[in-house]
PDB file of N, CA, C and O in Angstrom:
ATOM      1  N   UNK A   1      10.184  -5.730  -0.291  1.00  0.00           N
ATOM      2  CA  UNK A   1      10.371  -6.615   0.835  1.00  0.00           C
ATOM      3  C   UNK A   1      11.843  -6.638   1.259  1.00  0.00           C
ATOM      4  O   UNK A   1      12.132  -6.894   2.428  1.00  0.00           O
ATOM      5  N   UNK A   2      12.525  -6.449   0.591  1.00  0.00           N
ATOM      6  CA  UNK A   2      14.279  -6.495   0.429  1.00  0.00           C
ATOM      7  C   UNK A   2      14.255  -5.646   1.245  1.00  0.00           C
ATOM      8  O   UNK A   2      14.420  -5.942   2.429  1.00  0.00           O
ATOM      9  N   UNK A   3      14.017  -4.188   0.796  1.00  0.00           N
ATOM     10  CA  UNK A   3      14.593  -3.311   1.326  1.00  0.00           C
ATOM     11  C   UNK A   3      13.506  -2.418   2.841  1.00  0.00           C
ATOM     12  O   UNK A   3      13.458  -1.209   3.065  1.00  0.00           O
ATOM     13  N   UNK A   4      12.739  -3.613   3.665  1.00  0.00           N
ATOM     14  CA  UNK A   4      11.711  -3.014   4.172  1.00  0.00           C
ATOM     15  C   UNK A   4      10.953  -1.620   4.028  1.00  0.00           C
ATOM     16  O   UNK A   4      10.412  -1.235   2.992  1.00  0.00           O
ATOM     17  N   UNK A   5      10.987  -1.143   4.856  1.00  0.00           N
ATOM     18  CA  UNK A   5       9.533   0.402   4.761  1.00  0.00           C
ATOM     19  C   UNK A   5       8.024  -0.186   4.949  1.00  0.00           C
ATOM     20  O   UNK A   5       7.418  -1.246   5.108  1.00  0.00           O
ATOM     21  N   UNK A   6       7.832   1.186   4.824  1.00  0.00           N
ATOM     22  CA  UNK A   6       6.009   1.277   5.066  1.00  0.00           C
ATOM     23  C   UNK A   6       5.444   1.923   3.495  1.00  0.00           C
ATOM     24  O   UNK A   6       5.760   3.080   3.218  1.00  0.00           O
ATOM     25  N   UNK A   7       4.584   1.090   2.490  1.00  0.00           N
ATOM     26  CA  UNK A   7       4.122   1.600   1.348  1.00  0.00           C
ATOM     27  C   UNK A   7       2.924   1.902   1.148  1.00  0.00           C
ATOM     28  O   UNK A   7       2.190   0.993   1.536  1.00  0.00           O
ATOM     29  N   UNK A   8       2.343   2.812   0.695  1.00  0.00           N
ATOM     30  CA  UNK A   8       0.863   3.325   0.532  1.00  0.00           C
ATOM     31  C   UNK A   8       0.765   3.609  -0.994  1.00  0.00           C
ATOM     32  O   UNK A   8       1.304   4.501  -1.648  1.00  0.00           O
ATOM     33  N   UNK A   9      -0.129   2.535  -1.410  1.00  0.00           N
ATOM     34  CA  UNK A   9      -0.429   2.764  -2.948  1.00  0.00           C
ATOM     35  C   UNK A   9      -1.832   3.483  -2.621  1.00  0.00           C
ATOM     36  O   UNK A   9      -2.555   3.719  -1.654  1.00  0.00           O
ATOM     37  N   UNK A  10      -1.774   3.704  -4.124  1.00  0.00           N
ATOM     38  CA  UNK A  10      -3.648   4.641  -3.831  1.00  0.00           C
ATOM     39  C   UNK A  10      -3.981   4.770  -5.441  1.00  0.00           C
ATOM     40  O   UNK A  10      -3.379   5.551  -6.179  1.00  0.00           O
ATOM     41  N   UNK A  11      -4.910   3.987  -5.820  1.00  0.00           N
ATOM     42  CA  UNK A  11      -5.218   4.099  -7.245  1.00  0.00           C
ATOM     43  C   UNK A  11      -6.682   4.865  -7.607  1.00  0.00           C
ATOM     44  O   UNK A  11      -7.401   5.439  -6.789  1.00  0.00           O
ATOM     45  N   UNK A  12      -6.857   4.760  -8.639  1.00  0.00           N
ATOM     46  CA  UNK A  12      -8.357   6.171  -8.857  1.00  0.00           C
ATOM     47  C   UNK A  12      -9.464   5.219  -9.359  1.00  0.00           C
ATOM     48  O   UNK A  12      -9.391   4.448 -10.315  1.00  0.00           O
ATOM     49  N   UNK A  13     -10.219   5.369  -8.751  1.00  0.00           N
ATOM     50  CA  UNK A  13     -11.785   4.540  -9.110  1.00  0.00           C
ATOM     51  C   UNK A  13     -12.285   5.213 -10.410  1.00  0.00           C
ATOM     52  O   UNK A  13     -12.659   6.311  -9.998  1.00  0.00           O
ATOM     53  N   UNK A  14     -12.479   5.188 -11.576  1.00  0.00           N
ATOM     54  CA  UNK A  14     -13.226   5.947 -12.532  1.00  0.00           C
ATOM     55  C   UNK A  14     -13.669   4.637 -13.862  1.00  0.00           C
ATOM     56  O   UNK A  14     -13.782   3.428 -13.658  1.00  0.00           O
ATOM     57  N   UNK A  15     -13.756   4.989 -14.500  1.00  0.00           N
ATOM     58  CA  UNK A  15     -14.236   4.743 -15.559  1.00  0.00           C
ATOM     59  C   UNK A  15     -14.013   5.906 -17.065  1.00  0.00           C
ATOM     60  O   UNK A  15     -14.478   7.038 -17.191  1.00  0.00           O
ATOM     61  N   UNK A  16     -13.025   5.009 -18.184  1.00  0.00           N
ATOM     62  CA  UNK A  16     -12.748   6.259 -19.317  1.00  0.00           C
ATOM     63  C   UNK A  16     -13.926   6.606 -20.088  1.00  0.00           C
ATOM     64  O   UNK A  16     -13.775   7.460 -20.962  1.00  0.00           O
ATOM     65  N   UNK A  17     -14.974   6.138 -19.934  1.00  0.00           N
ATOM     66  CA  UNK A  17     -16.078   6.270 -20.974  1.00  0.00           C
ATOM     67  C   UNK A  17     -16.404   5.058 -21.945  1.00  0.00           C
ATOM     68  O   UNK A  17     -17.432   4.873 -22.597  1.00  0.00           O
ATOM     69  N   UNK A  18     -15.467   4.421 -21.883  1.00  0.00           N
ATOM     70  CA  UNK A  18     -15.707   3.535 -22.971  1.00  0.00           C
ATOM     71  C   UNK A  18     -15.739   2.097 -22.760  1.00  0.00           C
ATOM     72  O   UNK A  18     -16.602   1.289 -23.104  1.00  0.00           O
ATOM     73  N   UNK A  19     -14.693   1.927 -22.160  1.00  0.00           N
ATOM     74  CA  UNK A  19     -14.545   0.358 -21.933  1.00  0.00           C
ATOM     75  C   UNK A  19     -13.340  -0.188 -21.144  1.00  0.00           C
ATOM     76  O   UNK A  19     -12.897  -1.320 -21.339  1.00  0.00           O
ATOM     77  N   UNK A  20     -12.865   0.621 -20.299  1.00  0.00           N
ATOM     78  CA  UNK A  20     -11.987   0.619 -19.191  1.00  0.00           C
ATOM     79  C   UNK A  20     -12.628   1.250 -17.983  1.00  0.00           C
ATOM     80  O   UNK A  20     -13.411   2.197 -18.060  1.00  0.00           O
ATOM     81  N   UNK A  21     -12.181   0.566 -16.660  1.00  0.00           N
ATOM     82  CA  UNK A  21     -12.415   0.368 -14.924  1.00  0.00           C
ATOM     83  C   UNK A  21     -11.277   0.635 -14.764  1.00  0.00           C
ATOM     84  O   UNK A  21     -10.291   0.191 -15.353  1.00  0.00           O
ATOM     85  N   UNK A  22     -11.390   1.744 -13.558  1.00  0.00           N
ATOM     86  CA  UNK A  22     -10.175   1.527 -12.748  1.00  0.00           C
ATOM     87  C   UNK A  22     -10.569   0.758 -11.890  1.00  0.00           C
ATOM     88  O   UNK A  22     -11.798   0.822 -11.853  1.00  0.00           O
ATOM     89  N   UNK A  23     -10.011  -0.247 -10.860  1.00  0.00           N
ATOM     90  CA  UNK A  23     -10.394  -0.535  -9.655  1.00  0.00           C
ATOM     91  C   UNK A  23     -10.105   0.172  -8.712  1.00  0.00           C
ATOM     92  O   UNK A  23      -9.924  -0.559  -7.738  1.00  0.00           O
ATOM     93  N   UNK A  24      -9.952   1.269  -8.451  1.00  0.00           N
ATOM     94  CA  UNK A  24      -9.833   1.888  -6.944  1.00  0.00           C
ATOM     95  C   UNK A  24      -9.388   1.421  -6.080  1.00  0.00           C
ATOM     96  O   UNK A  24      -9.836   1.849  -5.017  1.00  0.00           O
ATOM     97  N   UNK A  25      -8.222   0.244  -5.964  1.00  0.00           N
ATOM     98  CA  UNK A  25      -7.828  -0.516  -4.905  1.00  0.00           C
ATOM     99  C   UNK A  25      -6.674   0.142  -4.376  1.00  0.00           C
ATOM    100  O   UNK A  25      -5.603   0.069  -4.979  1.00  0.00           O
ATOM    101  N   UNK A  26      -6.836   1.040  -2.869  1.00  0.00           N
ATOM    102  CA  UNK A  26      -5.606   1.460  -2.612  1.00  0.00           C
ATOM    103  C   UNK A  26      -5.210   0.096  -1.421  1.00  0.00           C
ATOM    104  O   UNK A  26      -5.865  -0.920  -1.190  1.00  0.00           O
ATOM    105  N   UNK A  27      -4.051   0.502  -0.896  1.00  0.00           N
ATOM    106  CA  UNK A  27      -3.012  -0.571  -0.448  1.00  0.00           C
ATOM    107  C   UNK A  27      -2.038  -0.214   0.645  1.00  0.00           C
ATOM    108  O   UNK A  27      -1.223   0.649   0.321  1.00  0.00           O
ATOM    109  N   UNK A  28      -1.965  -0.596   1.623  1.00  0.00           N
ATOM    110  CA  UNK A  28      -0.998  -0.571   2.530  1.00  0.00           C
ATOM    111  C   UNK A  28       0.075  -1.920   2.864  1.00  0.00           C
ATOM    112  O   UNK A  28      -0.169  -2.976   3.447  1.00  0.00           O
ATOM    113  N   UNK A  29       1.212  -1.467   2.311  1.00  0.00           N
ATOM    114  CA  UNK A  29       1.991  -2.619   2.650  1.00  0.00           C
ATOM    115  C   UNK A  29       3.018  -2.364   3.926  1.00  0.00           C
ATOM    116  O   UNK A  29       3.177  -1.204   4.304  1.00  0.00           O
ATOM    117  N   UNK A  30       3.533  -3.164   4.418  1.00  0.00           N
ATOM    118  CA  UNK A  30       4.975  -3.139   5.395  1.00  0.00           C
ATOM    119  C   UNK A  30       5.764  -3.958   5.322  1.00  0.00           C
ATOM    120  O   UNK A  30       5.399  -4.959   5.937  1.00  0.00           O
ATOM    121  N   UNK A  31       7.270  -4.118   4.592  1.00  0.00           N
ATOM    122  CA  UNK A  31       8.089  -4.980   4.918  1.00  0.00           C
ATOM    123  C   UNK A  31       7.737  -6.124   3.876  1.00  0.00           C
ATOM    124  O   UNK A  31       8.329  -7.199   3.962  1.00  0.00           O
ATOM    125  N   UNK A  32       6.710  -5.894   2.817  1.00  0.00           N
ATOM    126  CA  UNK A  32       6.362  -7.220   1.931  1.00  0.00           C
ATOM    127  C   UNK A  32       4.969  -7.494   2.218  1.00  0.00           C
ATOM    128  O   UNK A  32       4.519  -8.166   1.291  1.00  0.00           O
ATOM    129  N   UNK A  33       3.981  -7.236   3.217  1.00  0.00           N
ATOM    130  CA  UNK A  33       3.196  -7.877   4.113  1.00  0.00           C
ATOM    131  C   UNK A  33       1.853  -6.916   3.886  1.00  0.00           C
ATOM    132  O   UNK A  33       1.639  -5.906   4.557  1.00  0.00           O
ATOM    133  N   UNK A  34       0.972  -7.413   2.808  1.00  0.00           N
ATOM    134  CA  UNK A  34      -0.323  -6.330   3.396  1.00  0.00           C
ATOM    135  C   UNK A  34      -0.667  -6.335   4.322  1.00  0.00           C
ATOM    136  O   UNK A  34      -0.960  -7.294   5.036  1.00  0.00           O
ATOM    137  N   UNK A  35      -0.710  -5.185   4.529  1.00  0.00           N
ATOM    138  CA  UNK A  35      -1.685  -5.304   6.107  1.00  0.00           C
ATOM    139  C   UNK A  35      -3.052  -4.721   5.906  1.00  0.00           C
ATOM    140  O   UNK A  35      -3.812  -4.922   6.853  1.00  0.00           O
ATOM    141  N   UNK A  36      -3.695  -3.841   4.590  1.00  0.00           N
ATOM    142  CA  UNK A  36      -4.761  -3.302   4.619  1.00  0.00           C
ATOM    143  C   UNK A  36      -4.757  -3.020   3.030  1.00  0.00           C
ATOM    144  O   UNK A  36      -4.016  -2.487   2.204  1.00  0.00           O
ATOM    145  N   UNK A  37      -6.064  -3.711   3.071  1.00  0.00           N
ATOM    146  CA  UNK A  37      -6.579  -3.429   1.059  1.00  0.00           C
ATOM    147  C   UNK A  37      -8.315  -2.740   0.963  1.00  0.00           C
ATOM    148  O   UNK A  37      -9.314  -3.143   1.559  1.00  0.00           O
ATOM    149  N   UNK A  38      -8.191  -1.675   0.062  1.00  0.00           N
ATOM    150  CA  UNK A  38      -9.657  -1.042  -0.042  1.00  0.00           C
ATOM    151  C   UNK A  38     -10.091  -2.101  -1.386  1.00  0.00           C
ATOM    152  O   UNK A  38      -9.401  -2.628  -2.258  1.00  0.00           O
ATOM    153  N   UNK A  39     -11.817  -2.133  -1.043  1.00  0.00           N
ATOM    154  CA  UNK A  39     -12.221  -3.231  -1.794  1.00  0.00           C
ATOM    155  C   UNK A  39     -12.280  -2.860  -3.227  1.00  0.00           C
ATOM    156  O   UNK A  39     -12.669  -1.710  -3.429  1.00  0.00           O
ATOM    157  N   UNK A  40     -11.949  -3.650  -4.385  1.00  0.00           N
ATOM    158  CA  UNK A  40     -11.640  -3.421  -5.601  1.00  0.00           C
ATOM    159  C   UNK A  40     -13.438  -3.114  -6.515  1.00  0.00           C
ATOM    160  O   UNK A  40     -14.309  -3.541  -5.756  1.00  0.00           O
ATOM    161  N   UNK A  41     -13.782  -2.794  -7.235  1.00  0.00           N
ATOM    162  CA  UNK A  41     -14.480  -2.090  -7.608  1.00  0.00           C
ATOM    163  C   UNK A  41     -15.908  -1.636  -7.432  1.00  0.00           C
ATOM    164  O   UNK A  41     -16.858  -1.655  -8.214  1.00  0.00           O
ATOM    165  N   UNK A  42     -15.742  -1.049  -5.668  1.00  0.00           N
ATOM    166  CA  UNK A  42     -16.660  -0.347  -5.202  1.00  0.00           C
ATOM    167  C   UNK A  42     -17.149   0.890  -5.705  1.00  0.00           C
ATOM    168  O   UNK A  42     -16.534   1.833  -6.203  1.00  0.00           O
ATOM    169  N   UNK A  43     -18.679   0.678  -5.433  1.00  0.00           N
ATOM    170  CA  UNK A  43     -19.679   1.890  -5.900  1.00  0.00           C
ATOM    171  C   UNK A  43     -19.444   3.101  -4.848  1.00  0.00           C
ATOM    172  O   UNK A  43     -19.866   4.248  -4.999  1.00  0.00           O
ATOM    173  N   UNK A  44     -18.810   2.699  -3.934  1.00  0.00           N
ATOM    174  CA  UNK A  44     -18.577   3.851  -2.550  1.00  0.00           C
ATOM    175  C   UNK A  44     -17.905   5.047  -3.082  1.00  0.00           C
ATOM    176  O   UNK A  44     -16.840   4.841  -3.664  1.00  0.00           O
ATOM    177  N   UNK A  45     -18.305   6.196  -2.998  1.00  0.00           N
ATOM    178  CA  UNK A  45     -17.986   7.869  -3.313  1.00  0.00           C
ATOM    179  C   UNK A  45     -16.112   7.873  -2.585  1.00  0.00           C
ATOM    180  O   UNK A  45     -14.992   8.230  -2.950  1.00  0.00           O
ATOM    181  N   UNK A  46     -16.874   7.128  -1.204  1.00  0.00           N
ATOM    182  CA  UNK A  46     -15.173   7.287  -0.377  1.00  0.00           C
ATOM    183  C   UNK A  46     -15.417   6.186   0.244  1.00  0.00           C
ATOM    184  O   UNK A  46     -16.508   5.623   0.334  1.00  0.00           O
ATOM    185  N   UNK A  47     -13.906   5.696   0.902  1.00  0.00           N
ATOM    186  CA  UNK A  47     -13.369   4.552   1.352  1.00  0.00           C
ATOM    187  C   UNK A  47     -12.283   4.526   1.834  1.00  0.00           C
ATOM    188  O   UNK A  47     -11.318   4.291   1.106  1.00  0.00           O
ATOM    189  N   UNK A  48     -12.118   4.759   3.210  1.00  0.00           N
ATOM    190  CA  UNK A  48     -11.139   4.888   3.898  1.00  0.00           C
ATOM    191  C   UNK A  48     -10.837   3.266   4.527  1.00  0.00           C
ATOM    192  O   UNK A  48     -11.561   2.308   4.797  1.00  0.00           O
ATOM    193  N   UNK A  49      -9.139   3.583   4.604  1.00  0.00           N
ATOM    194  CA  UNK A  49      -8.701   2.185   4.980  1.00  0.00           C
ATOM    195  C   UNK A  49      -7.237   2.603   5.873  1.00  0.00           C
ATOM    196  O   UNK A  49      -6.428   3.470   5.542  1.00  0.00           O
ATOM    197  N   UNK A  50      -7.177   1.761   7.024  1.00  0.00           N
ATOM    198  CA  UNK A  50      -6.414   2.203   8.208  1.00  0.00           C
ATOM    199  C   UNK A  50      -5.624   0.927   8.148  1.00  0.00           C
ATOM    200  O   UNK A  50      -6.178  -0.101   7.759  1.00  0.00           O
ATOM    201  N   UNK A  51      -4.140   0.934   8.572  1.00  0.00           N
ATOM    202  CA  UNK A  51      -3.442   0.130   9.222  1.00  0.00           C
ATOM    203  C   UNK A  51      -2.765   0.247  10.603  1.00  0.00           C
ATOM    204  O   UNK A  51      -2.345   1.401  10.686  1.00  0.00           O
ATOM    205  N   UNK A  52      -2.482  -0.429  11.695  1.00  0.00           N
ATOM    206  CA  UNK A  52      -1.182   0.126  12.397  1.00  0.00           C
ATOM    207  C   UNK A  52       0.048  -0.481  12.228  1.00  0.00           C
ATOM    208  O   UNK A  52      -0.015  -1.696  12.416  1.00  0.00           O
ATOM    209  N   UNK A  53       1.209  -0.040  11.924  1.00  0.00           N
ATOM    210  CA  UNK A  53       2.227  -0.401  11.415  1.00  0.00           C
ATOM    211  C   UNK A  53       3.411  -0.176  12.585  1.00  0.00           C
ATOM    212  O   UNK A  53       3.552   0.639  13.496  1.00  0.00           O
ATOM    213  N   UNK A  54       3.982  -1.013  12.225  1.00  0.00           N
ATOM    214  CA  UNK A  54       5.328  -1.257  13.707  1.00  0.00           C
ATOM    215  C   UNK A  54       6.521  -0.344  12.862  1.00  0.00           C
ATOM    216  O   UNK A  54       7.258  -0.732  11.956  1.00  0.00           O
ATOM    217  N   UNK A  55       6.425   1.103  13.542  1.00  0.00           N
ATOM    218  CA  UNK A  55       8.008   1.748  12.704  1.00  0.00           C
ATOM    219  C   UNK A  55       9.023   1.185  13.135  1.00  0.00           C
ATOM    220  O   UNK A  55       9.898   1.014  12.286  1.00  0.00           O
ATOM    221  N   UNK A  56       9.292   0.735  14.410  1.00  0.00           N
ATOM    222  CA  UNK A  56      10.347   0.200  14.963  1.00  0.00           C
ATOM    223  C   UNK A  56      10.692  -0.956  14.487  1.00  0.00           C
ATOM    224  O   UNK A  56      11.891  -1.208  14.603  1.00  0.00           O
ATOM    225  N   UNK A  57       9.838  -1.996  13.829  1.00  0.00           N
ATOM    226  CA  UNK A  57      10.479  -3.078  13.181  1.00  0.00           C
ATOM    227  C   UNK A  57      11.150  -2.964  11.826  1.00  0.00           C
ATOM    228  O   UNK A  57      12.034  -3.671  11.341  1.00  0.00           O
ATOM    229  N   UNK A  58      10.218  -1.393  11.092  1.00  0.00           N
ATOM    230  CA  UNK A  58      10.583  -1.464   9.565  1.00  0.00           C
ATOM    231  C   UNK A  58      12.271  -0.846   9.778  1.00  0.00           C
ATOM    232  O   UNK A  58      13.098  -0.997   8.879  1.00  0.00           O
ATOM    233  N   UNK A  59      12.614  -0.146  11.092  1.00  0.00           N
ATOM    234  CA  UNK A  59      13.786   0.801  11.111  1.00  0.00           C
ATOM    235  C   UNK A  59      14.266  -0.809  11.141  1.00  0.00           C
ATOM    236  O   UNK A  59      14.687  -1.206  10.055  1.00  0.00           O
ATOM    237  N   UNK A  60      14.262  -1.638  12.062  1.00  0.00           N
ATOM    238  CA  UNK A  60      15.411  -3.122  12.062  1.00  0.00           C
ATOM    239  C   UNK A  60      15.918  -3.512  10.700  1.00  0.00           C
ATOM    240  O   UNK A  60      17.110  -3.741  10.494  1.00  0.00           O
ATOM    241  N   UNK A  61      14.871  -3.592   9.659  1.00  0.00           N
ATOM    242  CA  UNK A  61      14.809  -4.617   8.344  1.00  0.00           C
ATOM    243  C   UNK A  61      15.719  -3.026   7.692  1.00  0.00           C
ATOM    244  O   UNK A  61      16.923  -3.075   7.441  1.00  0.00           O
ATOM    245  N   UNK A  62      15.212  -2.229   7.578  1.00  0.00           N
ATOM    246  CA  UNK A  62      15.846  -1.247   6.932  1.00  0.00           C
ATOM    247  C   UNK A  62      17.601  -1.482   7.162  1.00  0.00           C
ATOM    248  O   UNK A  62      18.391  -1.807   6.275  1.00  0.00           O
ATOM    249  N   UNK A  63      17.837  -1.288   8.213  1.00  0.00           N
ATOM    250  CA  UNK A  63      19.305  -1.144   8.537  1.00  0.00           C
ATOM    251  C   UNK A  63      19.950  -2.200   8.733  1.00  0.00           C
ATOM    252  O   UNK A  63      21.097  -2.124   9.173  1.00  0.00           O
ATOM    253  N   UNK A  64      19.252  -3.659   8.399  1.00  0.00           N
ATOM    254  CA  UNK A  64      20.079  -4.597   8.716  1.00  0.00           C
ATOM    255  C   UNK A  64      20.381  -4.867   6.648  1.00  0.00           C
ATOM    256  O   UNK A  64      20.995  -5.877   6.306  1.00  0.00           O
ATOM    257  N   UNK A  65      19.985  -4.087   5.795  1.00  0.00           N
ATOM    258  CA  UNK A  65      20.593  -4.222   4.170  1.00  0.00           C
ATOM    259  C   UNK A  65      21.608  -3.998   4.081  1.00  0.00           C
ATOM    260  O   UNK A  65      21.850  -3.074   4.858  1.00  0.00           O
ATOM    261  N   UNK A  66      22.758  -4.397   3.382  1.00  0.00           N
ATOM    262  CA  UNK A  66      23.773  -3.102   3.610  1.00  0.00           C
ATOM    263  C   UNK A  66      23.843  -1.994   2.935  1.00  0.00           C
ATOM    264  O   UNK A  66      24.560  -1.010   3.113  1.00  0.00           O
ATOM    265  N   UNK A  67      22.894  -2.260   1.986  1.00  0.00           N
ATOM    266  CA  UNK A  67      23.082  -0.919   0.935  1.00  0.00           C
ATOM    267  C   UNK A  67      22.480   0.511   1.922  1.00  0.00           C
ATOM    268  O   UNK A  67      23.197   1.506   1.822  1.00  0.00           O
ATOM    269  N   UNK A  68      21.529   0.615   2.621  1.00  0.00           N
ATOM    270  CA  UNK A  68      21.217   1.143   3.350  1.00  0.00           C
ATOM    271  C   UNK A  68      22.275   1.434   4.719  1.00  0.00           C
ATOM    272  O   UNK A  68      21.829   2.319   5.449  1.00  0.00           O
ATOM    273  N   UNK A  69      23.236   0.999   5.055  1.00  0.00           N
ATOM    274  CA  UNK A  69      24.412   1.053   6.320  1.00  0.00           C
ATOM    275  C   UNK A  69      25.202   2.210   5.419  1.00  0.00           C
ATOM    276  O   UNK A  69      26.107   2.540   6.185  1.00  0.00           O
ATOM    277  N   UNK A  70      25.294   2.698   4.676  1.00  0.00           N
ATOM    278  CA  UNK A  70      26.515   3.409   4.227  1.00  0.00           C
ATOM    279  C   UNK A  70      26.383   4.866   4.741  1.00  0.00           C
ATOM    280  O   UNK A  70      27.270   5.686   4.506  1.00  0.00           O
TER     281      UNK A  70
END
């Protein structure tokens, strides 16, 4: 959130055999802010998940850090 951007997590739906789930929950964040979550431990093969994201605001938050101005 500090340092704005656009983040795309993406985790693996499976199962080890024994006694662990993954949840398959991938993730779109911006700036701190979900904007889009795939549902956590769906039977679905596939599962697509869309956001639209403002680049022009994440460039503002980006360049107003200073660690990022140098």
């Amino acid at each position: 959130m500090k340092a704005g951007g656009i983040y795309l997590y993406a985790n693996q739906q499976a199962c080890d055999g024994d006694r662990l789930y993954y949840d398959g929950s991938a993730m779109i964040f911006q700036t701190g802010s979900l904007l889009a979550q795939r549902s956590q431990f769906s039977l679905s093969d596939v599962e697509v998940i869309t956001a639209t994201c403002d680049i022009e605001g994440t460039k503002g938050v980006k360049f107003s850090v200073p660690h990022f101005n140098k």
